[in-house]
N, C-alpha and C positions, 0 to 999 in steps of 0.2 A: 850330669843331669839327674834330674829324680827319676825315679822308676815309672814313676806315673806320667813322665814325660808326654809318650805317642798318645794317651787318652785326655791329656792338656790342648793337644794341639790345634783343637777343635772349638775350643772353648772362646766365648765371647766374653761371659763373666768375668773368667779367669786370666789374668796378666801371668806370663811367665816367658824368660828372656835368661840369655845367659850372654855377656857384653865383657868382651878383651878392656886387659888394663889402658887400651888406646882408643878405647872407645867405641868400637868395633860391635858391630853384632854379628853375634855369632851363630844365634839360632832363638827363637821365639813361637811362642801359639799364636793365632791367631787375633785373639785378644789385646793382644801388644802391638800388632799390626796395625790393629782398628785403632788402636791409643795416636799411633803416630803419624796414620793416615797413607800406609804404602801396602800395595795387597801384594799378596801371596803370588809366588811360595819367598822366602825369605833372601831377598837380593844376595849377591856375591860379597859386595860391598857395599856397609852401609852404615856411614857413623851417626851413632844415637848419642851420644854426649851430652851434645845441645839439646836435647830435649829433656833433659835433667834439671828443675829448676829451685824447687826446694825439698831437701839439699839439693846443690848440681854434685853435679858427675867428680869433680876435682875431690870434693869433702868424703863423698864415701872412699876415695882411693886410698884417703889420708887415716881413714878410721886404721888402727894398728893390730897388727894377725901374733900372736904368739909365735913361738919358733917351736916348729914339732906340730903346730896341730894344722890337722888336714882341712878343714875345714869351718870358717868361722862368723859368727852371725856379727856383721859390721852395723847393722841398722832394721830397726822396727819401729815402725809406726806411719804418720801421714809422709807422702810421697807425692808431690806435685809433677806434673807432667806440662811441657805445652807442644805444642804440634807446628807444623808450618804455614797454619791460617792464623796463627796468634792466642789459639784457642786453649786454655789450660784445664785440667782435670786431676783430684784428687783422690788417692789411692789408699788404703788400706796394707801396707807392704813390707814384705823381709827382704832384706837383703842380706846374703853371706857369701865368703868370698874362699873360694876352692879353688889354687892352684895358680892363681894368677887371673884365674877369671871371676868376675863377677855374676851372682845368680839371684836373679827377680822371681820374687813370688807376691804376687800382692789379688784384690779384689776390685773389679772394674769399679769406679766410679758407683757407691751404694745411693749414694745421693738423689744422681739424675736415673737409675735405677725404679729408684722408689716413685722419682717425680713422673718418669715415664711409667711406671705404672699406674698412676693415680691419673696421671693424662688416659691410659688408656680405658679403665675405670670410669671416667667422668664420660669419656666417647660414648661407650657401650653403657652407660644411662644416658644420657644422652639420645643417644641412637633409640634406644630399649622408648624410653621417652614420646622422641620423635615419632617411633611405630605405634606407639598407644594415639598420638594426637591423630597421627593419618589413620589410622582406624576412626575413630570419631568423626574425624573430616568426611572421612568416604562413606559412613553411617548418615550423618546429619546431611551430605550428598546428597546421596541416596533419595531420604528424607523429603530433602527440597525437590529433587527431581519429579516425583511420586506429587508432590503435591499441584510442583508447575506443569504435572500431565493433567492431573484434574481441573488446575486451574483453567487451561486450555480447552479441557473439556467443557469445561464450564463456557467459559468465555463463546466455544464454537456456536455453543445452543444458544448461548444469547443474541449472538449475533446472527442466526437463522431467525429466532423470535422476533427481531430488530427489522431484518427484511420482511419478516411476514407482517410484518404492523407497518413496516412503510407503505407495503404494498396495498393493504390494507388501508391504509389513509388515504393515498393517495384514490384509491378506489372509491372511496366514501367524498374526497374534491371532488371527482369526477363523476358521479354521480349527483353531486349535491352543485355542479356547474348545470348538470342537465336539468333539474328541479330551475332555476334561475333562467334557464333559458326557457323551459317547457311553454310558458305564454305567449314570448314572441315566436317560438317555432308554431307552437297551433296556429298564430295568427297567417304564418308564412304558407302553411300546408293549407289554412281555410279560404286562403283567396284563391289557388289553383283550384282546389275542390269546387268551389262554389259557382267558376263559370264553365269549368268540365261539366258540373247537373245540370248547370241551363244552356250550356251545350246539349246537352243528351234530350234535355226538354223541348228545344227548338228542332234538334234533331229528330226525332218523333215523331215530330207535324209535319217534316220534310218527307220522311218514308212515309206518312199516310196519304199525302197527295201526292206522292209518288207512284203509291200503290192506285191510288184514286184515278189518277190521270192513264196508270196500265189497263184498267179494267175499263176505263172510258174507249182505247184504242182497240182492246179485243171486242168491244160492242161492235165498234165500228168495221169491224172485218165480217161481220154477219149482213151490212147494208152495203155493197158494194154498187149496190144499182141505184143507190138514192144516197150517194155520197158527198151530196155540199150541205144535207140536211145536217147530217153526223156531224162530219170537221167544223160546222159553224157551233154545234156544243161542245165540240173537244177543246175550238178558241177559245168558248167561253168559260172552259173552265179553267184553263190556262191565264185568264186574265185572270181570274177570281184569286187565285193561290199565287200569282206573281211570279210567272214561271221563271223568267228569265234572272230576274234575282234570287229565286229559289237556287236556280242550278249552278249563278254564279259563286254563291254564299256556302254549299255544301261543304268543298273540299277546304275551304278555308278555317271551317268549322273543326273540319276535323282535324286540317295541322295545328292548332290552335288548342283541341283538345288533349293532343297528344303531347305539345309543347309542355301542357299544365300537368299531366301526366310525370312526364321526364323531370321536371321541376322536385312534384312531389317526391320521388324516386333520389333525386340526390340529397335533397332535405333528410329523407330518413338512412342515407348512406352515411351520411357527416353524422349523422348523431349514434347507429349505429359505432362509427368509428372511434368516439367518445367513451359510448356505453359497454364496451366489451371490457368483461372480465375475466374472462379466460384465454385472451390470444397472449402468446409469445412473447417474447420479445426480438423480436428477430432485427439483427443488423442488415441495414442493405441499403443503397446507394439509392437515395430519395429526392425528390425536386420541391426545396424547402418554400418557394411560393407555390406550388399547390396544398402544400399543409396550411399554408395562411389564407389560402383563397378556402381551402373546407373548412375552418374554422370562421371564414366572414360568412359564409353561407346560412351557418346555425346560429350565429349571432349578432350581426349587424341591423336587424330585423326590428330589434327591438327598443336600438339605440337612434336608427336613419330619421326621425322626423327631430332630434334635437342636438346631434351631431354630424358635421362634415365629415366623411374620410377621403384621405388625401395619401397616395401611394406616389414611392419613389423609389421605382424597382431598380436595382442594379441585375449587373451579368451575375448572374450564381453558378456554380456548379456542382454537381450531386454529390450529395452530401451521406456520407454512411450513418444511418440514425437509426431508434426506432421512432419511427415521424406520428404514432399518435400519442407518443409522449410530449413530445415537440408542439404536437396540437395544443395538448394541455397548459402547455406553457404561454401561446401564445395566447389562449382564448384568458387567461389569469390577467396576463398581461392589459390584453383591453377592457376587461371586466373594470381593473381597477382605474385606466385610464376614464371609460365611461362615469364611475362612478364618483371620479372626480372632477368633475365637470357640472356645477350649477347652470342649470338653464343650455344655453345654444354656445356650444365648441367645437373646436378642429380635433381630431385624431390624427397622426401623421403616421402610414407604415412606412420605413425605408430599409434599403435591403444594400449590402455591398459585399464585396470581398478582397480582405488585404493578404498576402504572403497565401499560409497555407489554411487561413481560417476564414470564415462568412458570419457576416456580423446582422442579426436583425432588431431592427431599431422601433421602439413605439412612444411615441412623443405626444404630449395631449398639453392646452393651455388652459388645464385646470388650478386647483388651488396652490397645488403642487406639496412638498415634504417640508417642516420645520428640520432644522440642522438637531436638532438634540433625536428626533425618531427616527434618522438614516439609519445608524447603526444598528437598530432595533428590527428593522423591515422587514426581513430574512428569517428572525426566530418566529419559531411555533405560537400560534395562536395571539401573533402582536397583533392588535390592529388601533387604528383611529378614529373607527366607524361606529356609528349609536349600536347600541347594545341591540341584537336582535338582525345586524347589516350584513354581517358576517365574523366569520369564526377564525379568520388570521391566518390562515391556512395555506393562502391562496400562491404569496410569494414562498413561505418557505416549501411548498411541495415544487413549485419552478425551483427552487432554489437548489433542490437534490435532484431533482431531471436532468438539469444542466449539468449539474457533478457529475453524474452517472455518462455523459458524455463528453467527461473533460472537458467543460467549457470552464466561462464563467458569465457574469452578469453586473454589469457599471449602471452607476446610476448619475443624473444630476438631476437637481431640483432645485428650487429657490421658492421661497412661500409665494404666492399670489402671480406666478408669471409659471407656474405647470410642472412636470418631472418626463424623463429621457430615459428611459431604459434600455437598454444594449445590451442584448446576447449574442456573447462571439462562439462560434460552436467551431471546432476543427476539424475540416472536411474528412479526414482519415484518423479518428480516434485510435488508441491504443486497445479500445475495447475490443474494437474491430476488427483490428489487425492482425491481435492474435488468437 
């Protein structure tokens, strides 16, 4: 063995093997091992022969050794190896033959050497590469991140803007419902008023013969000794002022009064409940035919000498809302049913509930919808109505009421035979709930 043998032994680059004339290995670095595919440390037995393939093993035997010399170089040059997967590899290699044994020295495989190196080269740009793009990716990230926070930002104020102008419109409906109603409700409040003052006017002349006919009986407590003279003017004045329908007409006067009173008193409740622009919205379990009965209060007024209304109440049950949003809806509702209606029609309210929703119904046998403006009826400021009638507002503000508490709202119509609106409202919204 060479001297340099024990610092070979290590080596992967390095082939070096020393293999009996039978084929036999004798001893190898590690390099050799890897060549042939058996690891370490170097078997007892182990014939390598067969892995000899260009030249094999037989041809270097045959190469011929001078006599006398100790040691002789039988072969240099390429050196083919194959392994026990079929796999072969070319060598760079000397081979010389000392003593009856043969000794390998050769250079791993320079080839796939190189190819793996330029394999590893190509990784590491590659790789090197790969880290340049994911820096830009996690840059341009970044980047998009930064800007979908702003956009967000952006988007949030809009859509705070977006509620404040809903809120806003629909405040400007409902105040511009109360304008539309203002005549018929004067009219509603001026007829209570006006027999309350001639209540109070009749009532007047009741306490002044009243007071009259007191001060007639305190005279009469001063003649107690000429007492048929008195009570025969106290009769007569009792006949004169009608006593007896006097006293019977009093109190009637004044449940009558106070009837007109209480009248006026919910007239300005309903409209109050309309005109509020600063209440809440507060969720809470409401009885949806008293929202329809306060919304006919303030509006039916105006419509009752050339429209029938005609109610077909089912069982309800309370319903989580905010219910003067729900007013708003329904007062839209008949607004447009009324003003669809030439001359003298029905209004129909009906009321029911299926599963876990309530559905209110307002039905009129007006002109009713052309097929081509259904789809239209719901957007902002559509309408059908002469220039001046209104401003289109009216369904699409129902139309986000309803949304706002998970409903929805069907329609049918046919031209000349009237239109069915139905609001299904879900007794327990999600708005609610959570």
């Amino acid at each position: 063995m060479s001297p340099f043998a024990h610092e070979w032994a290590s080596l992967l680059a390095v082939v070096t093997a020393r293999i009996s004339e039978a084929g036999m290995l004798l001893d190898a670095n590690a390099g050799f091992l890897r060549l042939i595919e058996v690891p370490m440390p170097v078997p007892a037995t182990c014939p390598v022969a067969g892995f000899f393939i260009q030249p094999d093993f037989s041809a270097l035997l045959k190469m011929k050794v001078e006599a006398g010399a100790e040691s002789v170089l039988v072969y240099a040059g390429l050196l083919t190896f194959g392994d026990y997967g079929g796999k072969t590899r070319t060598l760079k290699a000397h081979v010389w033959r000392e003593e009856g044994v043969l000794h390998l020295l050769a250079e791993f495989d320079v080839a796939e050497l190189e190819y793996l190196t330029d394999t590893v080269l190509d990784l590491n740009r590659s790789y090197a590469q790969a880290q340049t793009e994911l820096s830009q990716t996690n840059f341009k990230l970044k980047q998009s991140t930064r800007q979908l926070e702003q956009s967000n930002a952006h988007l949030k104020a809009a859509n705070i803007r977006l509620a404040q102008a809903q809120s806003q419109l629909l405040q400007a409906e409902r105040l511009a419902s109360i304008g539309l109603l203002s005549a018929g409700v004067a009219h509603e409040i001026n007829n209570p008023i006006g027999f309350v003052n001639a209540n109070l006017g009749t009532l007047k002349t009741y306490v002044g013969h009243f007071l009259e006919l007191i001060a007639a009986y305190e005279a009469a407590e001063h003649f107690v000794g000429n007492t048929p003279i008195k009570w025969n003017s106290i009769t007569v004045l009792k006949n004169r002022m009608d006593w007896p329908y006097m006293k019977d007409d009093v109190l009637p006067l004044l449940d009558e009064s106070q009837e007109g009173l209480d009248r006026v008193k919910r007239i300005v409740r309903a409209l109050n409940d309309f005109a509020r622009t600063d209440a809440a919205d507060v969720w809470q379990p409401e009885d949806i035919h008293q929202g329809i009965e306060s919304t006919l209060s303030v509006f039916w007024s105006q419509i009752k000498h050339r429209c029938e209304l005609r109610k077909e109440y089912g069982e309800l049950p309370a319903v989580t809302c905010v219910l003067s949003k729900l007013n708003q809806v329904f007062l839209n509702l008949l607004q447009n049913a009324a003003q669809s209606i030439e001359g003298q029609g029905v209004i129909t309210i009906r009321t029911g509930c299926q599963s876990d929703e309530v559905w209110v119904e307002v039905a009129d046998n007006g002109q009713g919808i052309v097929p081509t403006d259904l789809p239209h009826i719901f957007d902002p400021f559509f309408t059908t109505k002469p220039v001046g009638k209104g401003a289109g507002l009216g369904l699409a503000v129902s139309y986000g009421i309803v949304q706002q508490h998970h409903g929805r709202i069907e329609v049918k119509s046919e031209p000349g035979r009237g239109a069915t609106f139905r609001v299904w409202l879900p007794v327990s919204p999600p708005t609610a709930r959570s």
